[in-house]
N, C-alpha and C positions, 0 to 999 in steps of 0.2 A: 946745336943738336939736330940730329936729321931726321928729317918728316920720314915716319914711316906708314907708307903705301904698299899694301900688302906683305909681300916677304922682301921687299925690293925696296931700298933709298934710292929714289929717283931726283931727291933735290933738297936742298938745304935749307929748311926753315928754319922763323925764328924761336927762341925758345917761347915757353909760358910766359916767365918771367919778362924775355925782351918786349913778346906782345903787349902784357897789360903795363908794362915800364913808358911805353912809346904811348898809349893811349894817357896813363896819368900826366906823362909831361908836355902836352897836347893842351894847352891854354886854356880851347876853345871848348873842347869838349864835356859835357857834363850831367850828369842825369843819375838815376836810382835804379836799386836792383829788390827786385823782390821776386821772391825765390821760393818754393812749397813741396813738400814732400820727401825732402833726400839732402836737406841740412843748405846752408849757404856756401856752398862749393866754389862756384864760382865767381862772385865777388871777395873771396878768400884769395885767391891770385893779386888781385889788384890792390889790396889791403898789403899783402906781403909784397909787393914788389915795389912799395913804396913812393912817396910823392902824390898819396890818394887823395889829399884833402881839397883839391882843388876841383876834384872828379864827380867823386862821390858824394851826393846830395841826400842818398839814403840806403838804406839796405835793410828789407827785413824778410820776415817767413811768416806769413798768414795760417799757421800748422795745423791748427784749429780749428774745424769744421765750422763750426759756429761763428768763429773767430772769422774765416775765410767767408761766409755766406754774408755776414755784416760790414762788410769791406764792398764785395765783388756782386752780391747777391746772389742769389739762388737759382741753380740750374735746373730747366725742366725737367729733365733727367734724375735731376738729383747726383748726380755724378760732379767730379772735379780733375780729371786729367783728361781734358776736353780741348778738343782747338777752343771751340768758343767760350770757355773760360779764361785759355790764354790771353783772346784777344782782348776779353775786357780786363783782364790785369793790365796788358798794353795801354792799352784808352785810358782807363783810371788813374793811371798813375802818370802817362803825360799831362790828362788834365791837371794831377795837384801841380805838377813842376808847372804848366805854364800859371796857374793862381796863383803860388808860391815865389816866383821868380816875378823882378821888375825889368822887364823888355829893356825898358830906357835905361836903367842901369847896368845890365849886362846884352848891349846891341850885338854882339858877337857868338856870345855862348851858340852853343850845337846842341840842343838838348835830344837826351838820347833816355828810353826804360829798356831794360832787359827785363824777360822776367821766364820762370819756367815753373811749371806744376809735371811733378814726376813721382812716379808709383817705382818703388824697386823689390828687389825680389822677395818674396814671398818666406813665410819660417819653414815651410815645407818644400821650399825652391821647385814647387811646379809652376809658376805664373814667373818668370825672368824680368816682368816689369816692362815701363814702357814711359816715354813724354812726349809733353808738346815743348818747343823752347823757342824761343821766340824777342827782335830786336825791332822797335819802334824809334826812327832816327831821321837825324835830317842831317844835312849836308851845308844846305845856305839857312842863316837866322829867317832870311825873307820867305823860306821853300815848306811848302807840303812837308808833309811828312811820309817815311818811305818805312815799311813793312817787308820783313823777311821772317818766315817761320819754318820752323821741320819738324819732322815727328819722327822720332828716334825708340828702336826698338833694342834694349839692352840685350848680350850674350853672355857674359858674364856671371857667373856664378854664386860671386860674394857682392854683399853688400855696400862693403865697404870700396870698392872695385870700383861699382858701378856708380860710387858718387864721385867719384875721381874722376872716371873720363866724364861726368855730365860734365866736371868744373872745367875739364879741358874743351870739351866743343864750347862750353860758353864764351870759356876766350876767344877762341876759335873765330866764333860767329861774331862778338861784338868786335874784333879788326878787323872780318874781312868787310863787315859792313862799312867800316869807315876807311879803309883803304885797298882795299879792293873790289870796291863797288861798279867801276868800270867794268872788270871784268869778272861775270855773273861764273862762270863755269872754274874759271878758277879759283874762287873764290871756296865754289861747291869741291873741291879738293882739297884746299887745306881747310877745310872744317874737320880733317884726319891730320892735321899737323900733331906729331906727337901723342897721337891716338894709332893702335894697330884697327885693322879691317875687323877683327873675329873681334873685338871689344864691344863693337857699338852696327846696329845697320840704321842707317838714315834712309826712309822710303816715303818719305815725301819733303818738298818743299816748294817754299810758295814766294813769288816777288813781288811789291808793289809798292804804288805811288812812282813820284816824279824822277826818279833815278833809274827806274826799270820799266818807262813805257816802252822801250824797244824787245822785252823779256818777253817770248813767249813760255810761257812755264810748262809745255807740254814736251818741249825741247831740254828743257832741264829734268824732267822726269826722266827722257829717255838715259840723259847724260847719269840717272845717277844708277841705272841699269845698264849699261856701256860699261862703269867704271866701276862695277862689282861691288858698290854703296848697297844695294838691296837686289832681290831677284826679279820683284814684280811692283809696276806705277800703273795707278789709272788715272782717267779723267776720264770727265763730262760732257753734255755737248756741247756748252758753252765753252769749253778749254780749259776749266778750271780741275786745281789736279784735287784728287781725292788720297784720302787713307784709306787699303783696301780692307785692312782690318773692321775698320768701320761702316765700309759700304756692305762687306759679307757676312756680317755676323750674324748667324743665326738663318739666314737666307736659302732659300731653293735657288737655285744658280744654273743657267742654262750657257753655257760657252762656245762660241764660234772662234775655230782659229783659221788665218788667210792670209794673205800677204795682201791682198785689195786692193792691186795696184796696175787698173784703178777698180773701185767697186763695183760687181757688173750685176746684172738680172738675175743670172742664178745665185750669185752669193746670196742676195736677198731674199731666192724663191727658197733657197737651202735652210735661211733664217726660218724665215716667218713659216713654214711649212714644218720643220722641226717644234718650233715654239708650241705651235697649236696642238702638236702629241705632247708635249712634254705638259700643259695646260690641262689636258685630259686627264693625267694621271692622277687619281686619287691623292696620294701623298705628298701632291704639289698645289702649295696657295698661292696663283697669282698675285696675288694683291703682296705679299711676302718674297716675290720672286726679281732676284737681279742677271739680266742678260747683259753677256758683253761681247764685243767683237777681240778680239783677242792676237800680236801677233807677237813673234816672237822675234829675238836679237836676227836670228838665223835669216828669219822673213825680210829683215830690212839690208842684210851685210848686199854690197852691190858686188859686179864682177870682179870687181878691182879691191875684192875684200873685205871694205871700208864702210861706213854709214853715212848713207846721202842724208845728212839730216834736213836738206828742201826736199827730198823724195820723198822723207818720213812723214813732214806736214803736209805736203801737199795728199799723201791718204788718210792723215787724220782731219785734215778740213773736211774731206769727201763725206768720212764718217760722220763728223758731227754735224756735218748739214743734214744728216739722215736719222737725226737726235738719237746716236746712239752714243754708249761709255764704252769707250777704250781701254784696252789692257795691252799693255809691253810686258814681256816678262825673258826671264834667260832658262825658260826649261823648253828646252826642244823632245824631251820625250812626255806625254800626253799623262802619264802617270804622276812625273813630280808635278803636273799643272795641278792634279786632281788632290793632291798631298798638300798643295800650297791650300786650296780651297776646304781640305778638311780640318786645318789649324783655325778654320772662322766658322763652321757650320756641318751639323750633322746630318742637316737634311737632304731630300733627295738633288741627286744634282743630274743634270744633261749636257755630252756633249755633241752638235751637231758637228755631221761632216761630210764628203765624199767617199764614193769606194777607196779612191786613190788610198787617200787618208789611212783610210782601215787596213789596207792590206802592208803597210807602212808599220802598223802598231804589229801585226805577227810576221814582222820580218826582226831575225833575231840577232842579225847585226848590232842594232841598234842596242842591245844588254848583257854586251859581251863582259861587261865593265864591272855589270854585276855578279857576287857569287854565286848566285841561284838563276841568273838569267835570267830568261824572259818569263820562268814560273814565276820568279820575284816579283818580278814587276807586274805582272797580271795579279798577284795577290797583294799590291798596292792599289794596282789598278782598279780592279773588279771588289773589292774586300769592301769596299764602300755602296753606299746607296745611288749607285751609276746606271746609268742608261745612256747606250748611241743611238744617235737617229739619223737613219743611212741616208745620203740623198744617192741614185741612182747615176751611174756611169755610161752613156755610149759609145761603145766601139765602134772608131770611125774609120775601121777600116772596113768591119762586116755590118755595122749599122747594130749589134745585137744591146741590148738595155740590160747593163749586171748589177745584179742585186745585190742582198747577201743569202739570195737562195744559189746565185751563177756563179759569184764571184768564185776563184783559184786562191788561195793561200798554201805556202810549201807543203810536201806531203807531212813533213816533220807535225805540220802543227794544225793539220787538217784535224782529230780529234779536240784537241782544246777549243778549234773555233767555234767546232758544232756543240762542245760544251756549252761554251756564253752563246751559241745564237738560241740553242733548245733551252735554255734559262730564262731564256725572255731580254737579255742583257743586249743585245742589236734591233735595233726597230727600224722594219723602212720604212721608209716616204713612199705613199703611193700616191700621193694627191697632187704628186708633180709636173711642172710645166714641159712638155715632150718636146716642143719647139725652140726651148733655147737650150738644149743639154753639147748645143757643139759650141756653145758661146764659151769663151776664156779668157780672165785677164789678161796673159802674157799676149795673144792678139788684141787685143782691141788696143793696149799699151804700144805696142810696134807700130801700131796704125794711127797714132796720135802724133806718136815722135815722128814718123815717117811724113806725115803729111796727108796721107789718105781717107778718102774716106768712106762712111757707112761702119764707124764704130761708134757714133752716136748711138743706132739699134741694140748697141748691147749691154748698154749702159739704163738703171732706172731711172725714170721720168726727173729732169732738173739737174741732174748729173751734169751733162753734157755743157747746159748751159752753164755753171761754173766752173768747168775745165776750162770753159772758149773764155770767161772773162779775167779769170785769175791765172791765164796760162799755164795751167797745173799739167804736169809730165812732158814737160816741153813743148806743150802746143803751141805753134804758131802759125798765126795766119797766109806769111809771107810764105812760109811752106808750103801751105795747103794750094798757095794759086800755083805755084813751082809747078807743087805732081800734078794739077789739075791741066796744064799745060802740055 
């Protein structure tokens, strides 16, 4: 049967049945499923596909609140379709199998838990559901053990739907774990073996232990935004990826979008200078409030079309040396960003930016797409609790500083601007640094690769210093004495 990847067979996978067939008659392999919320799905595959007894050390469904809390314990939250619920299903249940199992007796086995905790849709189908799913495995008897998790957001409509393909990613993830653990990104594709795109979005995953110390997981974020798995991955400053649903929920949300490549003074004075109006604003709780740096598919494609995924780390190292959370996402128009972030939070949101930026959103090019054009999308845009925070543009050819009292917008839409600016809906920056406004990534980037220098200056403090030692955008020394010569 053929893996279907979007509307396109791109390649031949194996079935359900081959999957979990190949794992049952797998000697070595062996371990429990414990499963909660949406019925035992996918240990139902490998029951059917026969030759299980050799596998299968247990299989149950903790359904029971009570039943789950005295098992698993008790979340702070109080909550139960939790990563960190997942992972102690994980924990717990390899500890019974290593109590349970005698080493000496079975020096080979691979002991492996799957387990998933999943909510699915709703009797009034407004909430579509949502899991954690998740495979704790090892590869050598003597080896650590290796962890891979997702968090998968159902489309699907029926219930009964939505327990089907849980059962199929389960397959899914428990071979690619065991045979295509070499390779992490393909692995992250057929987890859609047999699953269509509109069925299931997968918007995060995570890799660890000894099998994926060379994974970095910010790179497989991106890959599952590249490959149309979900629209939008964050992470942290450590690297560690997040669910955005759960970093936004409920949140005041301040957003920076940039390509950052590499991160210079003004982005940051465009930050923190934004921040501090947006802090001001009565209907905004700091202490409630998540800022991220934000870039899109668009920001990273290079000239050659393509995604330099060492160009992608090397500006998300920059950023998280600068302890911020990163956002990838594939909405290139500034409206579905604001539409992704009103499916988690009603409150007020901000986004900063440049003039460029702004005169960008009332160019009407870009909503041709839409029925109602660009009124459409201004009443996505704006229908929300939004505020911009202009950072100031100089013109270097006459030196003049445009606001959004100067700025030019087409004659067509010169009334709707002065609507949202006399609303209060644009806020400048006036507390801005005048002396770096000619400063710009795409130079200081040129001047890096090229060899040259005095793009240090344009870069924030400590910058500089990890370009020159992680060679980040091509720096190289040997260059630099070249042009110096």
């Amino acid at each position: 049967m053929a893996a279907l990847k979007g509307d396109t067979e791109l390649e031949h996978a194996l079935t359900l049945k081959q999957k979990a067939l190949q794992i049952n008659l797998n000697e070595h392999i062996y371990g429990t499923f414990a499963e909660i919320g949406a019925g035992q799905e996918t240990v139902r595959h490998f029951f059917r596909a026969g030759g299980a007894s050799g596998t299968i050390a247990k299989a149950m469904s903790a359904y029971d609140k009570e039943f789950s809390d005295a098992i698993y314990g008790v979340e702070p939250d109080r909550r139960y379709v939790t990563e960190s619920r997942l992972r102690k299903m994980l924990t717990h249940e390899m500890d019974l199998i290593e109590h349970r199992i005698d080493r000496e007796k079975h020096p080979h086995k691979l002991f492996f838990t799957y387990a998933n905790t999943v909510t699915t849709i709703d009797f009034a189908k407004q909430f579509k559901g949502h899991g954690w799913v998740g495979i704790k495995f090892q590869m050598d008897p003597l080896e650590d053990y290796n962890e891979i998790v997702i968090h998968c957001r159902f489309k699907e409509t029926d219930s009964r739907l939505q327990q089907e393909t849980l059962g199929m990613l389960g397959v899914n993830l428990i071979y690619g774990a065991f045979y295509i653990n070499d390779k992490p990104k393909e692995m992250i594709e057929s987890f859609y073996d047999n699953i269509h795109k509109d069925s299931v979005e997968i918007d995060m995953v995570d890799f660890s232990g000894p099998r994926f110390m060379y994974v970095d997981n910010r790179l497989m974020s991106l890959y599952l935004v590249k490959n149309g798995m979900t629209n939008a991955v964050m992470f942290n400053p450590n690297g560690n990826n997040l669910l955005p649903a759960q970093v936004l929920y409920k949140k005041n949300i301040l957003a920076f979008r940039g390509s950052f490549r590499p991160v210079t003074k003004v982005n940051l004075d465009i930050f923190e200078k934004s921040k501090q109006l947006f802090f001001a604003e009565k209907r905004v709780d700091e202490k409630n409030t998540q800022t991220i740096f934000e870039m899109t598919l668009a920001n990273l494609i290079s000239e050659g079309g393509k995604i330099n995924e060492r160009d992608f780390l090397d500006r998300a190292e920059l950023l998280c040396s600068l302890g911020q959370t990163v956002m990838i996402t594939n909405f290139q128009e500034y409206y579905k960003l604001v539409e992704y972030f009103s499916e988690f939070t009603k409150a007020r949101m901000g986004l900063a930016m440049g003039v460029y930026n702004l005169i960008q959103i009332f160019d009407e090019k870009y909503y041709r797409h839409l029925s109602g054009g660009i009124l459409e999308a201004f009443g996505k845009l704006f229908y929300k609790d939004l505020k911009i925070y202009l950072y100031p543009l100089m013109d270097i050819e006459t030196g003049e500083i445009i606001t959004s009292e100067s700025l030019k917008v087409h004659p067509r839409m010169k009334e709707l601007y002065k609507y949202f600016k006399f609303n209060g809906r644009i806020v400048d920056v006036d507390n801005y640094n005048p002396e770096i406004l000619d400063v710009y990534s795409r130079t200081a980037f040129k001047m890096i690769a090229q060899g040259k220098k005095g793009w240090e200056d344009m870069l924030p403090p400590g910058v500089p210093e990890i370009i020159k030692s992680k060679r980040l955008f091509g720096y190289n020394p040997r260059r630099v004495e070249k042009a110096a010569k």
